[in-house]
C-alpha positions as CSV (number, residue, x, y, z in Angstrom):
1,X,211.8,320.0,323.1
2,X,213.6,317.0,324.1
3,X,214.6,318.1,327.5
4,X,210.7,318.5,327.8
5,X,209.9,315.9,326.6
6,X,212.5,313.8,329.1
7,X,211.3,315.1,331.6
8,X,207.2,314.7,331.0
9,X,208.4,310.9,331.2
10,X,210.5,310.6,333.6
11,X,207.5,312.6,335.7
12,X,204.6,310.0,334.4
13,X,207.5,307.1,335.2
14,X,207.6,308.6,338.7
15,X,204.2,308.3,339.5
16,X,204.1,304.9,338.0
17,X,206.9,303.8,340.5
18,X,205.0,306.0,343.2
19,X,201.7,303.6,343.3
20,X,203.7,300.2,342.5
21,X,207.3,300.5,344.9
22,X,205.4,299.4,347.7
23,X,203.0,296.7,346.3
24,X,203.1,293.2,344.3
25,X,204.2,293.3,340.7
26,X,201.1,291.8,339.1
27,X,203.5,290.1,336.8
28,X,205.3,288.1,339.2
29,X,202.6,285.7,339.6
30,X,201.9,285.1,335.6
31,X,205.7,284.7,334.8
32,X,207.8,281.4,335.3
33,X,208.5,280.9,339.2
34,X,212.4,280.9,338.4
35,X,213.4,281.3,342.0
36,X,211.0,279.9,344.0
37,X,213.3,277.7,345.8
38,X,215.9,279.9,346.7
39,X,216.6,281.0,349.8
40,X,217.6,283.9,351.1
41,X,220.9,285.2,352.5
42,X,219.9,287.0,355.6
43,X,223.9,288.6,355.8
44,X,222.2,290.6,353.2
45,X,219.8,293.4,353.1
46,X,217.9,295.1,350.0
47,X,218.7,298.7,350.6
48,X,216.7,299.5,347.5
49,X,214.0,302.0,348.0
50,X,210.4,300.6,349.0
51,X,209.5,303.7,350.7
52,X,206.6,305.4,348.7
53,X,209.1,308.5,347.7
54,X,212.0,308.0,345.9
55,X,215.2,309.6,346.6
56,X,216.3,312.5,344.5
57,X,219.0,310.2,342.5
58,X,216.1,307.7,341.9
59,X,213.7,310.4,340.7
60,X,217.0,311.7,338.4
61,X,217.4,308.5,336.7
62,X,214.4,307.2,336.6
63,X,213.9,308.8,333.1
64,X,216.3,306.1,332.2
65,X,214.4,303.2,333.0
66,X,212.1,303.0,329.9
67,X,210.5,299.3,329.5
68,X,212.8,298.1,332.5
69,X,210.4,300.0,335.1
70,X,207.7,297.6,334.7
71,X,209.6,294.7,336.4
72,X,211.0,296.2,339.2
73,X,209.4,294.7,342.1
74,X,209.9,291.6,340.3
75,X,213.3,291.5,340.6
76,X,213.1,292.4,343.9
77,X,211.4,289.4,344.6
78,X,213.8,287.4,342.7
79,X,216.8,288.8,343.7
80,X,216.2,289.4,347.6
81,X,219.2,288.9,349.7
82,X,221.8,287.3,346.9
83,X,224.5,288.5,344.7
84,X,223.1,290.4,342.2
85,X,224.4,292.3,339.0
86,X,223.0,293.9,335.6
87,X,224.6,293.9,332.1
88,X,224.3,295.1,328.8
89,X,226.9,294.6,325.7
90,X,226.8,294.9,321.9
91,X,225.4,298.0,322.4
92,X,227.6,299.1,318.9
93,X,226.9,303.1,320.5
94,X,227.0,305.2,317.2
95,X,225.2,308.1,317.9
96,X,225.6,310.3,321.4
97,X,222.2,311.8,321.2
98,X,220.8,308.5,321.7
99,X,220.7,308.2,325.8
100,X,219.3,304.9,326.3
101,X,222.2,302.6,326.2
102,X,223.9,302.0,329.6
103,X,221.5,304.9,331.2
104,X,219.0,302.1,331.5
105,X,220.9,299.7,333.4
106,X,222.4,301.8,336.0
107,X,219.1,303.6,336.1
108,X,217.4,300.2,337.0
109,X,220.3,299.7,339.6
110,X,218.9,302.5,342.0
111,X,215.7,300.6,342.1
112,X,217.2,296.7,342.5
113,X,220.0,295.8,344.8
114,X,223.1,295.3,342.5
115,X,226.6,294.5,343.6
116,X,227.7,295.8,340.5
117,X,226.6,296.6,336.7
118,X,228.8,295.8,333.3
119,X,229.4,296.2,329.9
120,X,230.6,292.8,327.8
121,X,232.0,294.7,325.0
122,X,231.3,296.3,321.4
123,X,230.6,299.7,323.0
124,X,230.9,301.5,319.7
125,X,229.6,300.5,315.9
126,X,232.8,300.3,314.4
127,X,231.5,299.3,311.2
128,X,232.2,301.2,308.0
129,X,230.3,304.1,307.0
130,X,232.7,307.5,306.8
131,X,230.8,309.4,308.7
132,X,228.8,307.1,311.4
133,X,231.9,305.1,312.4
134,X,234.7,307.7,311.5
135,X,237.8,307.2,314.2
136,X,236.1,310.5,316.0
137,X,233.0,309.5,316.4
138,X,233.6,306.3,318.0
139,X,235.8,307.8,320.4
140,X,233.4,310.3,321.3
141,X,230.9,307.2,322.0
142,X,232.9,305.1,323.4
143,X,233.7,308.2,326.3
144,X,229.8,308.5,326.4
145,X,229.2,304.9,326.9
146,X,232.3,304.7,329.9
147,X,230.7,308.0,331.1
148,X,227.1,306.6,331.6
149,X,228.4,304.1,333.7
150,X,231.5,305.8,335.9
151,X,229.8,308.7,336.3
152,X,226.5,307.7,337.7
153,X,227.2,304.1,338.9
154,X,227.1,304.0,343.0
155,X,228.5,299.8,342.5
156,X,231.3,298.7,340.9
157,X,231.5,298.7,337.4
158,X,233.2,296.1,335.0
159,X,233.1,296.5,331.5
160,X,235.6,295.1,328.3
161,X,236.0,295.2,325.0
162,X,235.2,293.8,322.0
163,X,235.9,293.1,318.3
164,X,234.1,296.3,317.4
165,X,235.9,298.6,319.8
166,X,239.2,298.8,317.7
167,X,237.4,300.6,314.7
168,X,239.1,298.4,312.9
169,X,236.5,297.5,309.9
170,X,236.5,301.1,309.2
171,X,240.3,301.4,309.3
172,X,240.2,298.9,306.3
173,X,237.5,300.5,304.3
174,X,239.1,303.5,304.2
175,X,242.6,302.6,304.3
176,X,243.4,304.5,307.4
177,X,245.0,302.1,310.6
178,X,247.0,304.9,311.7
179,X,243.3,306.4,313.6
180,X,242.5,303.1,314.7
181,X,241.6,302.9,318.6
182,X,244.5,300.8,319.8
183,X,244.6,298.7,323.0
184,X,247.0,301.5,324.5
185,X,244.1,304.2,323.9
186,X,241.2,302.0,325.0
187,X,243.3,301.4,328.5
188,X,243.4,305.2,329.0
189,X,239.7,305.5,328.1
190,X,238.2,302.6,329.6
191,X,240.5,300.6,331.6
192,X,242.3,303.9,333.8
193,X,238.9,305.1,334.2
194,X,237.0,302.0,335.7
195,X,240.4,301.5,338.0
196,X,239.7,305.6,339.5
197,X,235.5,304.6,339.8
198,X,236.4,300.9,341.6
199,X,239.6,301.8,343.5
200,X,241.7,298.8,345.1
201,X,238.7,296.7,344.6
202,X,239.6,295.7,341.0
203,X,242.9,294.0,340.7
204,X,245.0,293.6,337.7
205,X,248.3,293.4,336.2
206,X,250.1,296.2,334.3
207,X,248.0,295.3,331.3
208,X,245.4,296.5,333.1
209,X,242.6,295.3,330.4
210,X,241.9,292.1,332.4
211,X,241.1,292.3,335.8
212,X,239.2,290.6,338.7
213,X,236.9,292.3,341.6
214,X,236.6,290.1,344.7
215,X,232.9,290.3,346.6
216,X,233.7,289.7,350.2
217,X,230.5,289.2,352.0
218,X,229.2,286.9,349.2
219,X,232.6,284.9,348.9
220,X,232.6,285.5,345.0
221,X,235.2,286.9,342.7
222,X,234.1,288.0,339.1
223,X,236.9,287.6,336.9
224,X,236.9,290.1,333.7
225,X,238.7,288.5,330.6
226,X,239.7,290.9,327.5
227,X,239.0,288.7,324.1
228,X,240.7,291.4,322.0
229,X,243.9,291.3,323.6
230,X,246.2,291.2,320.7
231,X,248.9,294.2,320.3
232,X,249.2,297.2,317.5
233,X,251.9,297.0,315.3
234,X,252.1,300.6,314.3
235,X,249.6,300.1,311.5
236,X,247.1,297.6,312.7
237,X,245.4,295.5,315.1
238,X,247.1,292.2,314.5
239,X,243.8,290.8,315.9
240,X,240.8,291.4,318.0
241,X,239.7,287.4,318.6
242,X,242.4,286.8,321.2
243,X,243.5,285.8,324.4
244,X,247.4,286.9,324.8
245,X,249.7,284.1,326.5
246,X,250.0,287.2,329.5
247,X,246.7,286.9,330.5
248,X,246.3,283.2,330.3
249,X,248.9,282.7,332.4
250,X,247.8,285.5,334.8
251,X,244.3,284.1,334.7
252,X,245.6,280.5,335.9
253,X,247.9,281.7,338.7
254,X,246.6,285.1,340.0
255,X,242.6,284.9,339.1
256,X,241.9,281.2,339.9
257,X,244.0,281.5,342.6
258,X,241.3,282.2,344.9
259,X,238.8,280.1,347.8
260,X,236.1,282.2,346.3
261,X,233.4,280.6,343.8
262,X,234.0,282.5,340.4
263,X,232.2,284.1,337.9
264,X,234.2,284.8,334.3
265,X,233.1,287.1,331.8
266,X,234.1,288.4,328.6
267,X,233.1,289.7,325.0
268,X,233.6,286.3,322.7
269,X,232.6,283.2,324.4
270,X,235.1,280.4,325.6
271,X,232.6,277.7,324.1
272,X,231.4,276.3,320.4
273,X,228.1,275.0,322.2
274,X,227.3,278.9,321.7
275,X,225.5,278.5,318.2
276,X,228.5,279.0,315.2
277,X,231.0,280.3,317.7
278,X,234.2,280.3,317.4
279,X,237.0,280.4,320.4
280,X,239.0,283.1,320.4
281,X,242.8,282.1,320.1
282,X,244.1,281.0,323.4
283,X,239.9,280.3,324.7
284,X,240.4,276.7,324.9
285,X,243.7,277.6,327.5
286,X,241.0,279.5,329.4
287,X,238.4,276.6,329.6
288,X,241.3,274.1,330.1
289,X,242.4,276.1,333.3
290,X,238.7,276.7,334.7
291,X,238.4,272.6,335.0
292,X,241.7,272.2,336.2
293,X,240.8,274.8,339.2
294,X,237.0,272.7,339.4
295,X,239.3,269.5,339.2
296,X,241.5,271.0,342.4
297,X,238.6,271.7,344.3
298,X,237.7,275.3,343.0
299,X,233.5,276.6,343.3
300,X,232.6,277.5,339.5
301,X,229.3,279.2,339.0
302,X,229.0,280.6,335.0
303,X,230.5,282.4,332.5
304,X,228.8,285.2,331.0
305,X,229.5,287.3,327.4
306,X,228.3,288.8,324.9
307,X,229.4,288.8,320.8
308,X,226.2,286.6,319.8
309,X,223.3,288.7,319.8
310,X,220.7,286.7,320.9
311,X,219.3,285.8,324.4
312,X,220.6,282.4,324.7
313,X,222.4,280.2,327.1
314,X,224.5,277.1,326.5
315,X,225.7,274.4,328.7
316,X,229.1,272.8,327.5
317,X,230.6,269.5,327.5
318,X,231.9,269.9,331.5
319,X,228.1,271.5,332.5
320,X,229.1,274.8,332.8
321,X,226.6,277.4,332.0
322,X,227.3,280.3,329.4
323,X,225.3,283.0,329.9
324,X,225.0,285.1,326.6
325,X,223.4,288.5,327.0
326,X,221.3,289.8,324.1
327,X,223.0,292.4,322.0
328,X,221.3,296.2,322.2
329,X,220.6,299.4,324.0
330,X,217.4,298.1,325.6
331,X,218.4,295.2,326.2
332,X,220.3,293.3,328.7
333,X,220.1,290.9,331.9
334,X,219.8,290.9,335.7
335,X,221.8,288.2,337.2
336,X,221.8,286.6,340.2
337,X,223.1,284.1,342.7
338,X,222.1,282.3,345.3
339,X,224.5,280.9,347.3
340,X,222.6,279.0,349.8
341,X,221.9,276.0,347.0
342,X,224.6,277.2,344.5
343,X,221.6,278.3,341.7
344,X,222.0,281.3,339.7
345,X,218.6,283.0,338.3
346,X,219.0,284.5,335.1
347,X,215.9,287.3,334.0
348,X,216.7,288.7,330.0
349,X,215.5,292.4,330.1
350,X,213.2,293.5,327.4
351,X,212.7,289.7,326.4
352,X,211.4,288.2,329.4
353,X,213.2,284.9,329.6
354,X,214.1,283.7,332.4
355,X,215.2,280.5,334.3
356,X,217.7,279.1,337.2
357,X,220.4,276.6,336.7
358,X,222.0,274.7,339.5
359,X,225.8,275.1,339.0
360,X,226.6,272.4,341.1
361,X,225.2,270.0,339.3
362,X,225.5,271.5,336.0
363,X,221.7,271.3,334.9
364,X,218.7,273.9,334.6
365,X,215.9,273.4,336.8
């Protein structure tokens, strides 16, 4: 009945995109003109469909889309001929019947032009009821969640871990660390796998947790940071709100060591102008070395994470904008940057806020 029932929608969805691929999204001209006065890149195209028939992946996943279907064309418009990306985190994935989660974003993906979509950590619950967060049902999510996006992803794909992902709060209900998803299992089920779906295009060190992907034609490079880098001692976590001394240094002389503008994301955020955060151990290190590379020259453009669960944005001390992507299945945002007057255009999906902030100058406009 459910297959049916999939597949009724994703015919009615169909037809919707049928009649609206090729027209105006009425809502364009009611919502805030974000992006009005960027320009766009001609060195790009949108190879998104705006034929009248979609392809046969597009009619696959468009089942997927749910409420994201009814801003397509919008982003289209908004996202034109820049850099673009999707991403979702804090989906806390608990239950594999549930197909919305990740599905969605990549679904919306065959309809916008993305360079690549992402997950900013707390894949699985990892709370502590027996049964919902048990050691084997989180693994069995968190392979659903990596699946969703390796398997039918045509971009790259970034994603990270969070708190959450350790199973650690169940571990200590129940008195069991020794089923605890360490940081050596979540490499072979995330980490190995996003290496094999992005090839030499992701670049790390043997940790292979934290990595970077360099975007050539847009002279960007989106730097993934791991906020739960801490080791297992045999019998626990020894903690999942850390940046290990490895990776700082790796991030100041490998990741920053680039001509590119950069993009860093990560699960925790690396500011306390994020309402009642706090830093991560070593997140001030992390701050500290993106101003020395601004200091030295470097193009910064945002940071962007997760862990807050709310659709927010801050802008610290130095006027650096945090991006904070609302926590959920159906939720999530579409990112984007224009190069041309160094603005990025941030859309919330499922909330519809939106609004551009030059990065230059470190204000919204």
């Amino acid at each position: 009945m459910g297959k049916v029932l999939l597949m009724i929608i994703a015919i009615l969805l169909c037809a919707v995109l049928l009649v609206g691929c090729g027209s105006t999204d009425k809502d364009t001209a009611n919502s805030v003109d974000a992006g009005s006065s960027a320009s766009s890149d001609s060195s790009k195209n949108n190879t998104s469909s705006t034929s009248s028939q979609m392809t046969d992946d597009q009619m696959k996943m468009s089942g997927y889309l749910g409420a994201f279907s009814y801003k397509i064309n919008h982003f289209k418009e908004k996202t034109q001929g820049k850099f673009t990306f999707g991403l979702q985190s804090d989906t806390h994935h608990y239950d594999t019947t549930n197909t919305v989660g990740g599905n969605n974003i990549v679904a919306l993906s065959y309809f916008v032009d993305m360079d690549f979509v992402g997950h900013l950590g707390d894949i699985v619950r990892g709370y502590s009821v027996e049964d919902i967060d048990s050691p084997e049902n989180m693994r069995a999510c968190m392979d659903d969640m990596v699946n969703r996006f390796v398997n039918n992803a045509k971009i790259p794909v970034m994603m990270t871990v969070g708190n959450h992902d350790t199973n650690s709060m169940w571990c200590n209900k129940w008195g069991d660390h020794t089923t605890q998803i360490t940081p050596a299992e979540q490499k072979t089920r995330i980490f190995d796998r996003l290496k094999e779906h992005n090839g030499d295009k992701m670049v790390t060190d043997d940790d292979g947790s934290y990595y970077y992907i360099d975007f050539p034609e847009d002279g960007i490079r989106v730097i993934m940071l791991n906020t739960s880098n801490d080791t297992y001692d045999g019998t626990k976590m020894c903690s999942t709100s850390l940046v290990s001394k490895k990776q700082i240094e790796w991030f100041k002389t490998e990741a920053l060591n680039t001509q590119n503008r950069v993009i860093v994301m990560s699960h925790i955020p690396f500011t306390t102008a994020v309402e009642e955060n706090k830093l991560p151990s070593g997140g001030a290190e992390i701050a500290a070395a993106v101003e020395e590379f601004v200091s030295s020259g470097g193009k910064f453009i945002a940071y962007c994470c997760g862990h807050k669960h709310g659709k927010s944005s801050a802008i610290d001390e130095n006027g650096r904008l945090h991006v904070v992507v609302s926590n959920g299945s159906k939720n999530g945002a579409v990112i984007s940057v224009n190069t041309e007057n160094s603005t990025i255009y941030v859309y919330n999906l499922n909330g519809g806020e939106e609004y551009v902030f030059d990065y230059a100058n470190g204000r919204m406009q």
